[in-house]
Z-matrix of the N, CA and C atoms (Angstrom, degrees):
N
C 1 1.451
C 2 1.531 1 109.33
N 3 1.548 2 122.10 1 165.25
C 4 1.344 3 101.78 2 -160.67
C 5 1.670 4 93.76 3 -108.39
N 6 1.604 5 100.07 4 150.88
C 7 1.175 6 98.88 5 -149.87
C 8 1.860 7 105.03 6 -99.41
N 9 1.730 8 111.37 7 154.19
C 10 1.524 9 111.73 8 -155.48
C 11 1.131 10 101.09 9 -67.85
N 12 1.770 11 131.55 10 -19.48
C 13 1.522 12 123.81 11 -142.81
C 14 1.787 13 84.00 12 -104.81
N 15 1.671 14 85.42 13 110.42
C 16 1.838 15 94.57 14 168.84
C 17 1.166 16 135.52 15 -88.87
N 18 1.013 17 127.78 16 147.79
C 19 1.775 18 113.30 17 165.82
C 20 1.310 19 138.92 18 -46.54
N 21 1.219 20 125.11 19 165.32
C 22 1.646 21 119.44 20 -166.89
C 23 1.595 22 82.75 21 -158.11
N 24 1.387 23 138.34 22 84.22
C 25 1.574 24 106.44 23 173.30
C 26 1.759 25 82.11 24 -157.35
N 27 1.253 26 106.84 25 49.45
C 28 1.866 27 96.71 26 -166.99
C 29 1.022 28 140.85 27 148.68
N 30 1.804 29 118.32 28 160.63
C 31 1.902 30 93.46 29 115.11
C 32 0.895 31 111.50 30 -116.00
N 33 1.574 32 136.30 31 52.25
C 34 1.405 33 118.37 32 143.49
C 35 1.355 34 116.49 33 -129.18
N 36 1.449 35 124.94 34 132.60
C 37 1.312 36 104.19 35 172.37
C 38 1.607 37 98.34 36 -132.28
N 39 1.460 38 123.77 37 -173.05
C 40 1.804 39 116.19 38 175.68
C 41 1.402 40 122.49 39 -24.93
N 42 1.849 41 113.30 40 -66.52
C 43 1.113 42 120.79 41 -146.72
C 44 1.184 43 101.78 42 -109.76
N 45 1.579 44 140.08 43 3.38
C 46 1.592 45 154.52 44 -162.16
C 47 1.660 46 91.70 45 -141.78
N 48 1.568 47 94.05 46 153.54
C 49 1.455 48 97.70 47 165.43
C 50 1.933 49 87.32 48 -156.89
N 51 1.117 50 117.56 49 115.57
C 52 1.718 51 121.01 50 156.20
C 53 1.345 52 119.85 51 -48.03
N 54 0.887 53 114.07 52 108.16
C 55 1.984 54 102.81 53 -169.20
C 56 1.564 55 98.43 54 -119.48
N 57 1.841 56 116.48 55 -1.20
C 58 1.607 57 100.19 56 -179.87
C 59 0.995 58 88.09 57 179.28
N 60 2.082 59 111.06 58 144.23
C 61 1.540 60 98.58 59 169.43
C 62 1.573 61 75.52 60 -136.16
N 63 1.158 62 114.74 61 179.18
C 64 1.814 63 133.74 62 146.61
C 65 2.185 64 104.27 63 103.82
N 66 1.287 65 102.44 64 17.77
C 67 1.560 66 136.37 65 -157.54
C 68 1.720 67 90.94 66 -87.55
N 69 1.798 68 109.43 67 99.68
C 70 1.405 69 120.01 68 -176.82
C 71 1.604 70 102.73 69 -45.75
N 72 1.236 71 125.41 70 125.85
C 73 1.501 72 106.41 71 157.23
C 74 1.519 73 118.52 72 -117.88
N 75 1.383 74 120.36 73 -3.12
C 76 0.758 75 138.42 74 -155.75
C 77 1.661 76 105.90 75 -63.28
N 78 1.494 77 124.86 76 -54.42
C 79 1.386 78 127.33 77 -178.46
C 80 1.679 79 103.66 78 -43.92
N 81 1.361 80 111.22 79 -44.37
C 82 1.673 81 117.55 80 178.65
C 83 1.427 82 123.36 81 -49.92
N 84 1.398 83 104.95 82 -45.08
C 85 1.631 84 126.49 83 -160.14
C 86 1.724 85 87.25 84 -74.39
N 87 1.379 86 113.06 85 -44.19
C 88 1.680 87 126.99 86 -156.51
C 89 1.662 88 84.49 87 -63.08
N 90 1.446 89 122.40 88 -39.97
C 91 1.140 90 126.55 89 -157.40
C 92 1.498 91 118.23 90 -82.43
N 93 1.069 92 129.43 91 -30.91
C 94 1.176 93 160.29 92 -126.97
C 95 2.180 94 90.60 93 -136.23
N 96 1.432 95 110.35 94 -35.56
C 97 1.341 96 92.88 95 178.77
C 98 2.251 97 105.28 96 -98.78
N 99 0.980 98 89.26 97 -6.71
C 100 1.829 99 113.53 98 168.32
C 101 1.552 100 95.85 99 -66.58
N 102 0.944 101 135.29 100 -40.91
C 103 1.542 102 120.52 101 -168.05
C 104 1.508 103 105.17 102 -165.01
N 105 1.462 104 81.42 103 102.47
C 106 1.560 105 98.74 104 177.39
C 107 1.233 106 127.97 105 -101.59
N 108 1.120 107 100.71 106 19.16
C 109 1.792 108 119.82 107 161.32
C 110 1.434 109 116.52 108 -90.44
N 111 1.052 110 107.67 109 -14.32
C 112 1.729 111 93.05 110 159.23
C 113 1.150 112 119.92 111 -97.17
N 114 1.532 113 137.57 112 27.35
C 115 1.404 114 129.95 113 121.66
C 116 1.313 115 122.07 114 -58.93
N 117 1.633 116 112.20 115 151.12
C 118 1.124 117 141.56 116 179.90
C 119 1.696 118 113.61 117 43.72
N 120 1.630 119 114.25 118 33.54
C 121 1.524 120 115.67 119 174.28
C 122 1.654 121 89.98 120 -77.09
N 123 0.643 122 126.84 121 -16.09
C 124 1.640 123 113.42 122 -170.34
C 125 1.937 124 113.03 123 -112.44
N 126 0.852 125 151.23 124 118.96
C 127 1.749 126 128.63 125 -135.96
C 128 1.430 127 93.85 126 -155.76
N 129 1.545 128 131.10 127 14.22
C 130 1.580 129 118.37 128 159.92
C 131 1.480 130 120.91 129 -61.35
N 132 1.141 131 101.93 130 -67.07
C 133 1.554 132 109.63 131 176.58
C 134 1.771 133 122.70 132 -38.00
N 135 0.968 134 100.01 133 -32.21
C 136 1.698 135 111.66 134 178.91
C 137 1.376 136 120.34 135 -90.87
N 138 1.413 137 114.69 136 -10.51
C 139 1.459 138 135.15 137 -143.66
C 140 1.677 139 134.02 138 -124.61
N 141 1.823 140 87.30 139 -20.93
C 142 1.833 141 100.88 140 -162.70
C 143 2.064 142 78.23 141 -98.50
N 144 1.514 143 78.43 142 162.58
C 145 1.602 144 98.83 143 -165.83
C 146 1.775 145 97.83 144 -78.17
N 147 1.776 146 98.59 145 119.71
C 148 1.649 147 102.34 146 161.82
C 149 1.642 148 86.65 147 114.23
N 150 1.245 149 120.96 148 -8.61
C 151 1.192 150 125.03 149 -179.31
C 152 1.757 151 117.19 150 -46.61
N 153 1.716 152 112.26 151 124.35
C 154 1.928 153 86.28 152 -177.97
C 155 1.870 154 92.58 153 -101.70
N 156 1.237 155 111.64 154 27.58
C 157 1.654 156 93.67 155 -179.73
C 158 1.672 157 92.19 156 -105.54
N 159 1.376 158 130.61 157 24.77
C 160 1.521 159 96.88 158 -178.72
C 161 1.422 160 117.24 159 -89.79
N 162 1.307 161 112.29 160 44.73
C 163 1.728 162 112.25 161 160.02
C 164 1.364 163 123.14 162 -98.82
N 165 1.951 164 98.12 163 -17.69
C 166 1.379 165 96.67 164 -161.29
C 167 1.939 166 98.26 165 -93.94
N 168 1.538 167 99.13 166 -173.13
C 169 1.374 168 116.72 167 179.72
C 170 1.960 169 94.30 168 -111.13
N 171 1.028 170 97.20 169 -178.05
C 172 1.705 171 108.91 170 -156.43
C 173 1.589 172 119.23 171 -148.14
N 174 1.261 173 128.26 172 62.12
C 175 1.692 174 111.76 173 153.94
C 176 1.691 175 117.71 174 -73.54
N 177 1.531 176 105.48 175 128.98
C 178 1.360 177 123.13 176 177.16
C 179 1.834 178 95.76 177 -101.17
N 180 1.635 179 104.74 178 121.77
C 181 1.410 180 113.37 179 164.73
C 182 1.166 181 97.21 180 -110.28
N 183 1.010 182 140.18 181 -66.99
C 184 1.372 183 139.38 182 167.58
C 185 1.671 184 136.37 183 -96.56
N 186 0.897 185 139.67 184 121.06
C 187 1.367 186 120.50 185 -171.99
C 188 1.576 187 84.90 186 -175.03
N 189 1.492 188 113.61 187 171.50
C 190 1.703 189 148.24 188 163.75
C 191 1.728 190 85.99 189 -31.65
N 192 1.269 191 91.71 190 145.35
C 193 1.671 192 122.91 191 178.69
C 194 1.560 193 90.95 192 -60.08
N 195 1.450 194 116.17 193 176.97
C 196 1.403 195 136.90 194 -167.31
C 197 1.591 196 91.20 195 -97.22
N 198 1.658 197 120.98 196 -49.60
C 199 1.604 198 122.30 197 164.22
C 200 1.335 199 121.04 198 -43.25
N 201 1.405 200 121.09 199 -40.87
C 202 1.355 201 124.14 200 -178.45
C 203 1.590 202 115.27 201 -80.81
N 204 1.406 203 116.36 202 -10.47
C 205 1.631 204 97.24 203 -169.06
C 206 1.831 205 115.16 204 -124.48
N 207 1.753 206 80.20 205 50.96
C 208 1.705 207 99.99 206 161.70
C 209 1.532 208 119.29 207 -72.29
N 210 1.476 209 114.16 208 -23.15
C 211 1.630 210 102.53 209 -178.29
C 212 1.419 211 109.45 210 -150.76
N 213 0.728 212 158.56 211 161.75
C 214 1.720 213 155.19 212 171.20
C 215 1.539 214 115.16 213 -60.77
N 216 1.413 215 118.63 214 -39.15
C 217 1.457 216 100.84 215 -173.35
C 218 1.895 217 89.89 216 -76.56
N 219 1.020 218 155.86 217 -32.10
C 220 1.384 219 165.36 218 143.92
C 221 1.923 220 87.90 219 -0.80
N 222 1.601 221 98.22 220 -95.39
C 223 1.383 222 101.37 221 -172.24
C 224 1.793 223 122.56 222 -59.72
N 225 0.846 224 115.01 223 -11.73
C 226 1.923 225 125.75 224 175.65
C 227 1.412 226 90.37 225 -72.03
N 228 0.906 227 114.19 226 -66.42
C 229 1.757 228 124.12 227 177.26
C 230 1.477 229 123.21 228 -30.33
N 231 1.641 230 106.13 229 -61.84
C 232 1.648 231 123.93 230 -165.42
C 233 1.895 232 108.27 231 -69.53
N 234 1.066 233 80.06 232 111.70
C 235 2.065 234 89.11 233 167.87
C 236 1.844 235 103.50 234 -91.20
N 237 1.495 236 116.49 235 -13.29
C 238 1.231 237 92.73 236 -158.89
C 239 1.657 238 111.00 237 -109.85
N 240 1.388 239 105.63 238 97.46
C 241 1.626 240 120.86 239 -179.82
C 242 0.772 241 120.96 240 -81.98
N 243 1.897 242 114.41 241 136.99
C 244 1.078 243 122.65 242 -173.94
C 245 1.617 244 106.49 243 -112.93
N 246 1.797 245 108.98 244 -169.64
C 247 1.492 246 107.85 245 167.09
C 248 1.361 247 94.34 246 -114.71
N 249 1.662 248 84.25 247 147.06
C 250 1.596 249 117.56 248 167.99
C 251 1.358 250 121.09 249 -97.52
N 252 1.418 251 126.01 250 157.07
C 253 1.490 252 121.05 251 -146.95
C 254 1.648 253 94.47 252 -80.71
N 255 1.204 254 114.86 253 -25.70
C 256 1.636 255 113.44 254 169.28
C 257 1.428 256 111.35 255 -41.71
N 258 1.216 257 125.50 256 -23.11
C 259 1.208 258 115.63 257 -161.43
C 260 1.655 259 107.23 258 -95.18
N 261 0.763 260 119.31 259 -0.78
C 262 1.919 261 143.95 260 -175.62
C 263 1.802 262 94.84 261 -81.34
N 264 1.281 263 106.65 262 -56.95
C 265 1.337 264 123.89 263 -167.60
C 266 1.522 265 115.83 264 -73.06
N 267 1.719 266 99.07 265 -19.32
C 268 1.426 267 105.96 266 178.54
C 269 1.287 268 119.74 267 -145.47
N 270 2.056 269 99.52 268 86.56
C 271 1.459 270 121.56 269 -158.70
C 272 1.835 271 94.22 270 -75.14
N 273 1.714 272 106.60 271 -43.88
C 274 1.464 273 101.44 272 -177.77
C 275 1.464 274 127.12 273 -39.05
N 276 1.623 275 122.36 274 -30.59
C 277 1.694 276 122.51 275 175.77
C 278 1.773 277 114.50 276 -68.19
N 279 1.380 278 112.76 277 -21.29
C 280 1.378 279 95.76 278 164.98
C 281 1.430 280 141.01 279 -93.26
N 282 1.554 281 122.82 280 14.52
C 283 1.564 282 113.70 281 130.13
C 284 1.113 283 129.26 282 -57.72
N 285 1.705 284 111.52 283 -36.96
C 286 1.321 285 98.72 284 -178.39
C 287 1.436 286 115.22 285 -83.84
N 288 1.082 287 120.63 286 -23.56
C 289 1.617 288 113.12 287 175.15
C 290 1.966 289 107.00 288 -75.56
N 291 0.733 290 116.75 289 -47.36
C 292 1.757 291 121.34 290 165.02
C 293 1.808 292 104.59 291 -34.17
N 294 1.651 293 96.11 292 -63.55
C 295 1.980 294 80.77 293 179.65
C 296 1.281 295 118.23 294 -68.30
N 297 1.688 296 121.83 295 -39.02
C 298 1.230 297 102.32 296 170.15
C 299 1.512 298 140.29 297 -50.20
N 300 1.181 299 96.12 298 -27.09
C 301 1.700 300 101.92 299 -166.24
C 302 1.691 301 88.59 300 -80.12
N 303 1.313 302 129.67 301 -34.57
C 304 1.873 303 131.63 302 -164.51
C 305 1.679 304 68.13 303 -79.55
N 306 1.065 305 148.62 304 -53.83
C 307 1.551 306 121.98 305 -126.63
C 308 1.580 307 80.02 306 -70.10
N 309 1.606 308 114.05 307 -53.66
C 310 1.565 309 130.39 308 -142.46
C 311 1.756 310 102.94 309 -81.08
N 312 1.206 311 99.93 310 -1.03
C 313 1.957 312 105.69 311 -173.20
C 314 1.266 313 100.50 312 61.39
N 315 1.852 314 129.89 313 18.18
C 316 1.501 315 117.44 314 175.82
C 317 1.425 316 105.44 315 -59.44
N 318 1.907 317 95.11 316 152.79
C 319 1.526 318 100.32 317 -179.83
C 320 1.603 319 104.16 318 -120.57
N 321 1.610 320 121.68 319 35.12
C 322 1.282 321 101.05 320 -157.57
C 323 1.874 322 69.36 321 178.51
N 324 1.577 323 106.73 322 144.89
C 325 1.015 324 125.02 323 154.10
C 326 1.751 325 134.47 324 -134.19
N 327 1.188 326 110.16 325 120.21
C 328 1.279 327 103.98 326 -144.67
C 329 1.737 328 105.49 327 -96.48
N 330 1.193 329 128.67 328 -104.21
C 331 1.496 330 156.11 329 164.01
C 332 1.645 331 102.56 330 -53.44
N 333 1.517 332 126.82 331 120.21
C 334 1.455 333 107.19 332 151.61
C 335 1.898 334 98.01 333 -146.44
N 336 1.379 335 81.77 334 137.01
C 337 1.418 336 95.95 335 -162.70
C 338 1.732 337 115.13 336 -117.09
N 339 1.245 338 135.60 337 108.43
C 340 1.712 339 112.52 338 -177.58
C 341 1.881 340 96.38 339 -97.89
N 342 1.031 341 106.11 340 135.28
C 343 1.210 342 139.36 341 166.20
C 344 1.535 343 136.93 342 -89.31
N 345 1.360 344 146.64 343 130.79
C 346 1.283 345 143.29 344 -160.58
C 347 1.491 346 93.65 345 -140.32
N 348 0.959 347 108.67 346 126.47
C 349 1.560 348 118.70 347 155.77
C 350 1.684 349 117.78 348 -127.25
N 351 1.558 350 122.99 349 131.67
C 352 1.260 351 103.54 350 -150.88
C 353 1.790 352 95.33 351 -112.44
N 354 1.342 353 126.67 352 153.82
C 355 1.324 354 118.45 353 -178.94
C 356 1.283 355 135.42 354 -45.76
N 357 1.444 356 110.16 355 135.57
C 358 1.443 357 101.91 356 -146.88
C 359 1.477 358 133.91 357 82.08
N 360 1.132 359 124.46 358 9.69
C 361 1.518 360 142.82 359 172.44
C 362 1.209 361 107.25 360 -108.84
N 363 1.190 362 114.43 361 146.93
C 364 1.796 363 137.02 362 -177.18
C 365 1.602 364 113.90 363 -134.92
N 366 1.155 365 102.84 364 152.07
C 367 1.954 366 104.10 365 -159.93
C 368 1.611 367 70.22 366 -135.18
N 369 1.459 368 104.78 367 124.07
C 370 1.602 369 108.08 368 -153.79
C 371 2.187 370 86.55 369 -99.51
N 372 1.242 371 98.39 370 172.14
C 373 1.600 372 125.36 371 -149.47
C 374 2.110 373 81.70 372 -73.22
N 375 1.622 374 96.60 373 132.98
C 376 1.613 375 97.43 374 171.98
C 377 1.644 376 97.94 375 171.07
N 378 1.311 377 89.15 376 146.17
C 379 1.867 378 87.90 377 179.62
C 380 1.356 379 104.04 378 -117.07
N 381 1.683 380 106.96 379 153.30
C 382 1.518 381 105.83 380 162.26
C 383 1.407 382 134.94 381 -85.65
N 384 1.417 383 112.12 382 64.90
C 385 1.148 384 112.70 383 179.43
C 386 1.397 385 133.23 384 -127.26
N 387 1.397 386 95.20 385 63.85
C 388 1.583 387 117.81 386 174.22
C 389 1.116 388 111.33 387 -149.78
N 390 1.709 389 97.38 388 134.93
C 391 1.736 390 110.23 389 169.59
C 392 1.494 391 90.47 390 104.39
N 393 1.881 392 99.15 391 159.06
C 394 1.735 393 95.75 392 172.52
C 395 1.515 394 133.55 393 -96.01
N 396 1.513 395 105.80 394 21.09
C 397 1.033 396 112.86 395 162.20
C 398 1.686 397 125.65 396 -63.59
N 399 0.860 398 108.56 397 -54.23
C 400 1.953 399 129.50 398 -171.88
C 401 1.796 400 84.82 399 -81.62
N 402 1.310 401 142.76 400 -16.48
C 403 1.418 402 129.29 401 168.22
C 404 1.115 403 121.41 402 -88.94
N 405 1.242 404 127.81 403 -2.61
C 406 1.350 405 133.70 404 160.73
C 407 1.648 406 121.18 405 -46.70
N 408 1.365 407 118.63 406 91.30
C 409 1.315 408 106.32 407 157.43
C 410 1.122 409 140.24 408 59.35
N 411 1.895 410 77.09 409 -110.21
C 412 1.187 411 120.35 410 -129.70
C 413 2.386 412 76.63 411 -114.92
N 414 0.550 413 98.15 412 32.20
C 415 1.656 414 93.20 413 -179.37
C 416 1.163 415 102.02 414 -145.54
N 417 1.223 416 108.36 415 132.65
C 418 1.686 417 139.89 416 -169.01
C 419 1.336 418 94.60 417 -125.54
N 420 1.319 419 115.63 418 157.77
C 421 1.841 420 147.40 419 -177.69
C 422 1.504 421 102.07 420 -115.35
N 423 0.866 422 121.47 421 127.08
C 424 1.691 423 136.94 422 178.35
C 425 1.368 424 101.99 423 -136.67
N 426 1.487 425 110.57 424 132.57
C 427 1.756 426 114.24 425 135.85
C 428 1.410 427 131.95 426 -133.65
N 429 1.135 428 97.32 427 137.36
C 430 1.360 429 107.71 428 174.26
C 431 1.481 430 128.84 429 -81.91
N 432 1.275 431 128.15 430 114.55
C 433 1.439 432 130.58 431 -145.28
C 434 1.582 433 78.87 432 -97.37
N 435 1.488 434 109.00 433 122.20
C 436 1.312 435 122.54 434 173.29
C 437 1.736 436 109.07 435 -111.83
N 438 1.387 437 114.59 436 -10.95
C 439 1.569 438 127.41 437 164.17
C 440 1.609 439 99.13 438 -169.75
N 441 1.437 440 89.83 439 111.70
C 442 1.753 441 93.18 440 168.01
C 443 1.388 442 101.95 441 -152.40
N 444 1.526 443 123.23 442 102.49
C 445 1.648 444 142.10 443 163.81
C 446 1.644 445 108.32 444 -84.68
N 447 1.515 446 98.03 445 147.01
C 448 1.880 447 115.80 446 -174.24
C 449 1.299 448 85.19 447 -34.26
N 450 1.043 449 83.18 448 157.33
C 451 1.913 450 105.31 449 164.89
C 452 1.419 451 114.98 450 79.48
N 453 1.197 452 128.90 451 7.66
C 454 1.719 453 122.46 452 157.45
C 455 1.360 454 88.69 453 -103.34
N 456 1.054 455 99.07 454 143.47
C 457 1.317 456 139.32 455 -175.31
C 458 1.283 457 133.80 456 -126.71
N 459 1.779 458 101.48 457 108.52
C 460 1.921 459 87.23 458 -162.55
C 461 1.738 460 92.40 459 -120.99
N 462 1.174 461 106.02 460 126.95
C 463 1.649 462 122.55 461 161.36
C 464 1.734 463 119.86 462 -80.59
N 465 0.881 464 104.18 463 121.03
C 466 1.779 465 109.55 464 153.76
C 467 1.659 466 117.96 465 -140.53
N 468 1.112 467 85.98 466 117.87
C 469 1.992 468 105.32 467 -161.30
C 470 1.423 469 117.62 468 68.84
N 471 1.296 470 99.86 469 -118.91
C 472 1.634 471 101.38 470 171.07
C 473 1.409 472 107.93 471 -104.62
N 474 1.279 473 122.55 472 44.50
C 475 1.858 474 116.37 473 170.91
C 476 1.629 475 92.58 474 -132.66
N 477 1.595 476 93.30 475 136.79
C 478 1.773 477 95.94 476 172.17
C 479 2.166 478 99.90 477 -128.08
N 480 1.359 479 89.65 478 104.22
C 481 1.761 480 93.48 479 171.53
C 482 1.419 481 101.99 480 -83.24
N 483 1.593 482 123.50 481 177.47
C 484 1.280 483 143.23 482 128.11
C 485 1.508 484 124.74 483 -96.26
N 486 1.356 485 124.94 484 100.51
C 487 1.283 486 112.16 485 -173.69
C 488 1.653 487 115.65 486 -95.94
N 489 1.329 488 103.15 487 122.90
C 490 1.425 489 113.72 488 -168.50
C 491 1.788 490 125.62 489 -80.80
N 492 1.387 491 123.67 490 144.14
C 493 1.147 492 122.96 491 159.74
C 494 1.786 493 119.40 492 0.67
N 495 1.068 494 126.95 493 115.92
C 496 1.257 495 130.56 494 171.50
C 497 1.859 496 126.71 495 76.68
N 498 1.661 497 103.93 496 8.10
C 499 1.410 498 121.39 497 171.03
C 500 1.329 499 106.43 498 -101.69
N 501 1.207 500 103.06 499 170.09
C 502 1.606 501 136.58 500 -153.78
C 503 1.162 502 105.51 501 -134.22
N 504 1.546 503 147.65 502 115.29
C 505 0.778 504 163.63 503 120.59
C 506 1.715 505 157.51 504 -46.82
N 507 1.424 506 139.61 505 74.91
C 508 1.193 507 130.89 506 -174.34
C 509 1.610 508 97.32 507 -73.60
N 510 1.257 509 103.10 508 154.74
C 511 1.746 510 112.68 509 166.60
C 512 1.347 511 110.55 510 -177.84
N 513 1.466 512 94.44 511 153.40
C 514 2.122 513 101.11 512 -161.69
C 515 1.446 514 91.41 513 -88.26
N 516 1.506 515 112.99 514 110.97
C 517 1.275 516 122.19 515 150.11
C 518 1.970 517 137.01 516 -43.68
N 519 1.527 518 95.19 517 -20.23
C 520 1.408 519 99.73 518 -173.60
C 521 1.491 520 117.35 519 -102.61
N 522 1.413 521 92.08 520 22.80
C 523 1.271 522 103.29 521 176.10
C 524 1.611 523 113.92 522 -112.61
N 525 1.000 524 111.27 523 131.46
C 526 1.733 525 97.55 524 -179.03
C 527 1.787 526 114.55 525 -50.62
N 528 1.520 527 101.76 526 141.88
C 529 1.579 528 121.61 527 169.75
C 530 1.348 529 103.49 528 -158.12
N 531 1.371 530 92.72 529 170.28
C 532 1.580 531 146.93 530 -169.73
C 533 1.303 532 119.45 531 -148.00
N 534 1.633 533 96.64 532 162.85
C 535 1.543 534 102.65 533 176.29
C 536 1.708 535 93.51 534 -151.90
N 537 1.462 536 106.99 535 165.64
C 538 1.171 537 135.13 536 169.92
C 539 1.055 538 129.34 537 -135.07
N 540 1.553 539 143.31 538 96.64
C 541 1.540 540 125.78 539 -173.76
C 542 1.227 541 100.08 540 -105.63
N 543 1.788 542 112.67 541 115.83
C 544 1.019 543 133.09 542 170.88
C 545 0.725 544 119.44 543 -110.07
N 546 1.929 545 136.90 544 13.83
C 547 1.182 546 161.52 545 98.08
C 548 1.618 547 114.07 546 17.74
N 549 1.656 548 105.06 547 128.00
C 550 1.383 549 117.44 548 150.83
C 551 1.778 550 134.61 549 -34.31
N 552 1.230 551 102.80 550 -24.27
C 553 1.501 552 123.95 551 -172.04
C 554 1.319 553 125.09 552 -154.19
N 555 0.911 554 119.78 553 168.25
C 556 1.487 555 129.77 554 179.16
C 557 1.904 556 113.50 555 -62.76
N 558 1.538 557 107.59 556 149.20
C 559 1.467 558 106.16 557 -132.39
C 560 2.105 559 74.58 558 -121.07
N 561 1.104 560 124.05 559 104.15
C 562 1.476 561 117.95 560 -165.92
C 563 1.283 562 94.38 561 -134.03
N 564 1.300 563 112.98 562 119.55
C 565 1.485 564 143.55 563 -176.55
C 566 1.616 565 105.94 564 -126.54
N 567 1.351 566 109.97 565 136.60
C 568 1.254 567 135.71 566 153.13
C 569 2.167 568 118.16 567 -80.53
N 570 0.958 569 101.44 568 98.68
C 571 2.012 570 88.36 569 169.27
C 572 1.568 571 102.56 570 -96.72
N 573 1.156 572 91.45 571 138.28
C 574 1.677 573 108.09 572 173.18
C 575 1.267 574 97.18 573 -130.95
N 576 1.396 575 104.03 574 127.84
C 577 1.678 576 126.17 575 162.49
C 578 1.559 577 107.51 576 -89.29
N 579 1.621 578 115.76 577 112.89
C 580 1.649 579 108.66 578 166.95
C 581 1.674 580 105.88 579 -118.17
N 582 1.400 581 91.86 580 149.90
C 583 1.729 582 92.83 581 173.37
C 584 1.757 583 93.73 582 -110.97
N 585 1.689 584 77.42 583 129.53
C 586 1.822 585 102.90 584 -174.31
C 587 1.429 586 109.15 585 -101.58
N 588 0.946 587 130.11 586 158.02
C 589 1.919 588 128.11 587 178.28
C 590 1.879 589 78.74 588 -86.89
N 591 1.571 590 110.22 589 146.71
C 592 1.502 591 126.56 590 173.81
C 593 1.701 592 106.23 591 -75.01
């Protein structure tokens, strides 16, 4: 379980890196609470057997074709992302994905996923480290905290941050994590996959 005693040493520590805080999200959130039918149109990730995300809810902007994400070794596999019609509906995420990629010199945008976890929900302990997708390089894991209040709680290894409303986040996916939102509200993250030159 992820544990209460947090870090204090930063923003950087091993398995976290702060890469941005003060990041409007608000036009998104406005957007995103306007139409709440584009949760869970997309239902692999939440869905395939052994899965630890089935608490959360799911907009796919980018991710593996609708052909490709019949089975997991399928999507572990697929580098080649497309857009999803969610992403039509949600013009507000591309400033913020535009500065990130100028902030990060990314040359390539891969996976972007917004996420909901609602209080009292847990995204149970598992790393991404299978398949050659997540071995790429040149691809980094980002999120963008589009609502994150004290008390979610995200572990990777032995470090447990809270990443708050309007921060930015790098963190090593191939390391085992978890989360806990023990949060007042719903815990809504953006992940962006960028491929960075090393």
């Amino acid at each position: 379980m992820v544990q209460r005693k947090q870090l204090d040493r930063g923003w950087r520590v091993r398995n976290f890196r702060k890469i941005a805080d003060g990041v409007d999200t608000m036009p998104l959130l406005y957007a995103l609470q306007r139409q709440p039918d584009l949760w869970n149109q997309k239902t692999f990730r939440t869905t395939f057997p052994n899965t630890p995300h089935g608490a959360i809810d799911d907009i796919w902007l980018r991710f593996s074709d609708d052909s490709r994400t019949t089975d997991t070794a399928s999507v572990m596999a697929d580098g080649d992302c497309v857009w999803h019609e969610a992403a039509k509906s949600l013009p507000q995420a591309r400033p913020i994905l535009l500065d990130l990629m100028r902030r990060l010199e990314a040359y390539a945008l891969d996976r972007v996923v917004i996420t909901r976890l609602k209080p009292g929900g847990v995204i149970l302990p598992h790393a991404d480290n299978e398949g050659a997708y997540v071995h790429d390089p040149h691809r980094h894991r980002h999120h963008v905290v589009l609502q994150g209040l004290p008390g979610s709680l995200y572990r990777t290894g032995d470090e447990t941050v809270t990443m708050l409303t309007g921060t930015v986040w790098w963190f090593d996916a191939l390391v085992e994590h978890e989360v806990a939102n023990n949060s007042a509200d719903d815990r809504i993250h953006m992940l962006v996959d960028l491929r960075i030159m090393p």
